[in-house]
C-alpha positions in Angstrom: 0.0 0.0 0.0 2.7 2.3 1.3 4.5 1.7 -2.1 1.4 2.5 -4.5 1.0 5.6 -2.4 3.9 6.8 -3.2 4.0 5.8 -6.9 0.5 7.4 -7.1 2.4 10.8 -5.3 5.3 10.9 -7.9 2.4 10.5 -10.3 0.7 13.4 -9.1 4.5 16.0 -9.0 5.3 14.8 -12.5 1.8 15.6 -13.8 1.8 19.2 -11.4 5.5 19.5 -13.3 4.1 19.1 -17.0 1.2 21.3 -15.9 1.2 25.2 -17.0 1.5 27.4 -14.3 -1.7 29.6 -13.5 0.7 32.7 -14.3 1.4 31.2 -17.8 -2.7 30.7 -18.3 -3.3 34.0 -17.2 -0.8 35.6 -19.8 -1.9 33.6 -22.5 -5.5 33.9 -21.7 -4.8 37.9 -21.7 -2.7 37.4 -25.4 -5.6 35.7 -26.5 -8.3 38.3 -25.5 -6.3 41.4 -27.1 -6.2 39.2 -30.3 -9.7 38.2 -30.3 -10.7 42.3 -29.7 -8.3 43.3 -32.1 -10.0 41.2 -34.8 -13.2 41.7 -33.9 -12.4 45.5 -34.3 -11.4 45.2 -38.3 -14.3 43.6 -38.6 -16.6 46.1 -37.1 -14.6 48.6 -39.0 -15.2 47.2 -42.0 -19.4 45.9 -41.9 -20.2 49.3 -40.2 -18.2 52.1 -42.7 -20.2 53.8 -44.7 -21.9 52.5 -48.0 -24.8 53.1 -50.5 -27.5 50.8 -51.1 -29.0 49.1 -54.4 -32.5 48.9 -52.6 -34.5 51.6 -51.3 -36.0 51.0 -47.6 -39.7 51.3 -49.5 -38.5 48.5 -51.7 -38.3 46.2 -48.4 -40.2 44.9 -46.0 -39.6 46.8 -42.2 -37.6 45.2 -40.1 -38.4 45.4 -36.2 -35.7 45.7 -33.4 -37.3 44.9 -29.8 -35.5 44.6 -26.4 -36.3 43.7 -23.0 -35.9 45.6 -20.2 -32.7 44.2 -18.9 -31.5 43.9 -22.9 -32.3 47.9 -23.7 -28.8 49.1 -22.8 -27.4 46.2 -25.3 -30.0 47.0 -28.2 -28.5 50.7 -27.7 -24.9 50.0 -28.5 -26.4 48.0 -31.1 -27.8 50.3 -32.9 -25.1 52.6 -32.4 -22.3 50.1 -33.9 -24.7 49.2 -36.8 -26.2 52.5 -37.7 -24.9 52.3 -41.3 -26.4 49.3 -42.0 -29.9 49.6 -40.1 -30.8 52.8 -41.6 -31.2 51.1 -45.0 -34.8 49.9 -43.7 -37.7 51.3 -42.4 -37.3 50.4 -38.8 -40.2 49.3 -37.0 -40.7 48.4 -33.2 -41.6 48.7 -29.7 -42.3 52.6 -28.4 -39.1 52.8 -26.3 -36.9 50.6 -29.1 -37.9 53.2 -31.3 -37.7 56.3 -29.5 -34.0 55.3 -28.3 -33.4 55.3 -32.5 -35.1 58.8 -33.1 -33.1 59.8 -30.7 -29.9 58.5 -31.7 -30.6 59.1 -35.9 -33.0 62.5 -35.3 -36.7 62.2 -35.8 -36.9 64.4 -38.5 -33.6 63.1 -40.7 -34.7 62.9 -44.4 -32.4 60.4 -44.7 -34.2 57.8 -42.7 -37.8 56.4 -43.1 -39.7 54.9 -40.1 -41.4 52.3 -39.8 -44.7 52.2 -37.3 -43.7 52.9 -33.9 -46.0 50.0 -32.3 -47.2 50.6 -28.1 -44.4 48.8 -25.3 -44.8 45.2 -25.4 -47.1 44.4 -22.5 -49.8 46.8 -23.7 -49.5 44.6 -26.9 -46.8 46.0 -29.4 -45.5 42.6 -30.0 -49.3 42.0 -30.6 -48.8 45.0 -33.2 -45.5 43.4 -34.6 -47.2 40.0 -35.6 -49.9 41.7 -37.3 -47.6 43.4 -39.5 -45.7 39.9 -40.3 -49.4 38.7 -41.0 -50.3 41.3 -43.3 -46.7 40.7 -44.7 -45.0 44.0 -44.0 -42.4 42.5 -41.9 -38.8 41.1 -44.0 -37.0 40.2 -40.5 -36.6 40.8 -36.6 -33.9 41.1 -33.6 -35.6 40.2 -30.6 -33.2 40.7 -27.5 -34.8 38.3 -25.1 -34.8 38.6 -21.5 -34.0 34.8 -20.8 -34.3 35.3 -16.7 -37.0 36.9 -16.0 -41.0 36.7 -16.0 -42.8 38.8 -18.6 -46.3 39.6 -18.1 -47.3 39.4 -21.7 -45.6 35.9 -22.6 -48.4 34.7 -24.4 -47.7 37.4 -27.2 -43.9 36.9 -27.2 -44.4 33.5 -27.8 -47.0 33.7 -30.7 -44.9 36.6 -32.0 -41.4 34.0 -32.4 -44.0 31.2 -33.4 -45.5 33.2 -36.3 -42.3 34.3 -37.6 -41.1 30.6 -37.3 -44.3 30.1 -39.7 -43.6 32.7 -41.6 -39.8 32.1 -42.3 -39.0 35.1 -41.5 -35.5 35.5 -40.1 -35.3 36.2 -36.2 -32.0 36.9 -33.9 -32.9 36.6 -31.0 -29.7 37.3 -29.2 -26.4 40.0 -29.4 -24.8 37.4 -31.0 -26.9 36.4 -33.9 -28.1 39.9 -34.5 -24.1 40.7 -35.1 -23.5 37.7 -37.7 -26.7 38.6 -39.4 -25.4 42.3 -39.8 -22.4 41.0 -42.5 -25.3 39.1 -44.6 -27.8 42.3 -44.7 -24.9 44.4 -45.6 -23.4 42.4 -48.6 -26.8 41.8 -49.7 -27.3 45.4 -49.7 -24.0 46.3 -51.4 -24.5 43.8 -54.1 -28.2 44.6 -54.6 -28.5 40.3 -54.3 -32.3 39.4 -52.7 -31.9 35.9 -52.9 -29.5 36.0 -49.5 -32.5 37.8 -47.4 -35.9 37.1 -49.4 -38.0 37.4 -46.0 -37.7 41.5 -46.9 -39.1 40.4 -50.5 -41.4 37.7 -50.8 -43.9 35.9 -48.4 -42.2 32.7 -47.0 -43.3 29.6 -45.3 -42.4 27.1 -42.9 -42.3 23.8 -44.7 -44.2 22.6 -41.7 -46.8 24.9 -43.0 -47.4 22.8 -45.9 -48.5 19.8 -44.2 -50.7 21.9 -42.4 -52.6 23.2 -45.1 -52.6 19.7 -46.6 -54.4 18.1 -43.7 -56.8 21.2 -43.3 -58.5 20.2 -46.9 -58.2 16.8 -46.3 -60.4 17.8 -43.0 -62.4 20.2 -45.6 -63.3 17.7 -47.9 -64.8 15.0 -45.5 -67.0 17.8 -43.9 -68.5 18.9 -47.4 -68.5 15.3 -48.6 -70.7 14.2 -44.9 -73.2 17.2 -45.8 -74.3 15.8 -49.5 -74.9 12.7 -47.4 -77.6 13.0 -44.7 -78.8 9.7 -43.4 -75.0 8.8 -42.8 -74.3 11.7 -40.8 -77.2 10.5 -38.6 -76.3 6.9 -38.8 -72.8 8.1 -37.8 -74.0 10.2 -34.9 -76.0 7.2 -33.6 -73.3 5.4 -33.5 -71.0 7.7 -31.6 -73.5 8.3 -28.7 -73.7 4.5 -28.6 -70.1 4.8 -28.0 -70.6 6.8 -25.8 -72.8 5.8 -23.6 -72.9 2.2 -22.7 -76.5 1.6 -21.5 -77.7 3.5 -24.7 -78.9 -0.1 -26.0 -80.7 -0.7 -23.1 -82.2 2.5 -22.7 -82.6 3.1 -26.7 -86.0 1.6 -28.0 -86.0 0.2 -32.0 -87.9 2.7 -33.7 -85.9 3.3 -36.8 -85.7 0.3 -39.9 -82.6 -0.1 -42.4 -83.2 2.7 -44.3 -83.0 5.3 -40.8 -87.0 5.8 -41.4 -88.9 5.6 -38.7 -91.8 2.6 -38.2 -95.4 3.4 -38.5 -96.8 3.3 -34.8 -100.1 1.5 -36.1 -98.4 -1.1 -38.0 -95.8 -1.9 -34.7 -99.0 -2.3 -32.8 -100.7 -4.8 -35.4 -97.6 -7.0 -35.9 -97.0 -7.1 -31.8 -100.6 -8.1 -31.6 -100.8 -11.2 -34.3 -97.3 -12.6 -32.7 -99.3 -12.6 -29.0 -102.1 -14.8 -30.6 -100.1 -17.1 -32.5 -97.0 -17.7 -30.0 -97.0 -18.3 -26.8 -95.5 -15.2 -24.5 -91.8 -16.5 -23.2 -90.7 -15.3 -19.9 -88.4 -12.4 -19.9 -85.9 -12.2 -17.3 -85.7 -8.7 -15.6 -82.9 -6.7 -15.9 -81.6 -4.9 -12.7 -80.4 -1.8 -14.4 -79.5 -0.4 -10.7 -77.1 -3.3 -10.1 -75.7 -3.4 -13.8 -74.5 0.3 -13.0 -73.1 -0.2 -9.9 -71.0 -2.9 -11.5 -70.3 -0.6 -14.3 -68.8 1.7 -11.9 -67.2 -0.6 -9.3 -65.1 -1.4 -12.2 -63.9 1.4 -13.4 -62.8 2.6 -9.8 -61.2 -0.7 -10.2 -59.4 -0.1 -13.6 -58.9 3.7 -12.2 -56.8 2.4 -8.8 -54.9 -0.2 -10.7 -54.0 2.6 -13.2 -52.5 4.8 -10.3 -51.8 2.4 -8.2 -54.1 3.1 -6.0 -55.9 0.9 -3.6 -59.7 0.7 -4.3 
């Protein structure tokens, strides 16, 4: 023992030894970071100089920057790093979003065209935002999105992101994505090439959305192919409340033939009459319809408990 101990010790030294020290790290961490700002500075340098572009911000769709509350001071340097490049559409979003812009760019600049400056988003401007992606007015989106904390008006954020997911229209939803985005909206500009962001140009889809729409006229056709067909829409709602309920032949009397038409009262009566004279009447046992139920419902509280586990 005392000899794998010590093995396992020198182990441990020579490993320490071949180890970088934390002052080493620390230096080449710092080497690293310098390297990483410097190149991220020529690139910023280069998306955000100054350029003219082949489309005119009428010839797009708007595009919509919204922030949190907690993201607003982010969406500001945002827009002030990639002013060149978002003043080429006709900006659209949430009231503070787009009084942060006015007041960066000027409200009254004849060099830029707004978009519609929607409410803030719990008194429903992301509500506003989705309508204008549903009357397709809306080419694409940076959402900065709050992940920690509780939002009052959820329910429109999240049918805001799902319709643009329908929609295909493109959505960053982070500092991040919004960033990498900004090099394909400016070469697309520059070079006048739709094709690279046709959100801002034509109405998309999800391809999910063409199943959808598939199965909708699939569910359209049996609906207008059950109304030229009466009696089977009964027959089939007979059958269902059958289903349904499980004493409904018990409770149900026979008063409708093959064809779903009802019997003649009269002739029910004449026919029950000649079988009493010419056959005897046989016994008919009673039927405890009390006792049926409560067996009825023994057993589900049976199949219930053994479902849970759960003793009855």
């Amino acid at each position: 023992m005392l000899c794998r101990t010590k093995s396992f010790r020198v182990q441990l030294e020579e490993g320490s030894q071949r180890r970088p020290s934390a002052l080493s790290l620390v230096q080449k961490s710092v080497e690293e970071t310098d390297q990483f700002v410097r190149d991220a500075t020529a690139i910023a340098n280069d998306v955000t100089a100054p350029f003219d572009s082949k489309f005119k911000p009428r010839e797009m769709r708007q595009l919509a920057l919204v922030a949190h509350n907690h993201m607003k001071p982010a969406m500001k340097e945002f827009i002030q790093t990639f002013s060149e490049i978002l003043k080429k559409f006709r900006i659209t979003g949430t009231q503070t979003t787009m009084r942060m812009c006015k007041t960066l760019w000027g409200e009254d600049n004849p060099d830029i065209e707004y978009g519609l400056t929607c409410t803030s988003g719990p008194l429903g401007g992301d509500a506003q935002i989705a309508a204008l992606m549903c009357v397709e007015d809306l080419g694409g989106m940076i959402f900065f999105v709050d992940p920690l904390s509780a939002h009052p008006h959820q329910a429109d954020i999240d049918s805001l992101l799902r319709l643009a997911n329908c929609g295909n229209v493109f959505v960053c939803t982070n500092p991040t994505s919004a960033m990498s985005m900004m090099h394909t909206l400016r070469r697309s500009l520059e070079d006048g090439c739709s094709a690279a962001i046709p959100s801002f140009f034509k109405t998309l889809e999800s391809p999910a959305v063409v199943e959808y729409k598939h199965q909708q006229e699939l569910a359209l056709s049996k609906v207008v192919s059950g109304e030229s067909n009466p009696k089977r829409r009964v027959a089939d709602s007979m059958v269902y409340s059958t289903k349904m309920n499980p004493f409904a032949d018990i409770l149900k009397e026979e008063n409708d033939d093959e064809d779903g038409e009802k019997i003649d009262e009269e002739e029910v009566k004449e026919v029950s009459d000649k079988e009493e004279t010419t056959q005897p009447r046989m016994p008919c046992p009673s039927i405890d319809r009390r006792s049926m139920m409560s067996r009825e419902q023994s057993s589900q509280r049976q199949s219930i408990s053994n479902l849970y586990g759960v003793k009855p």
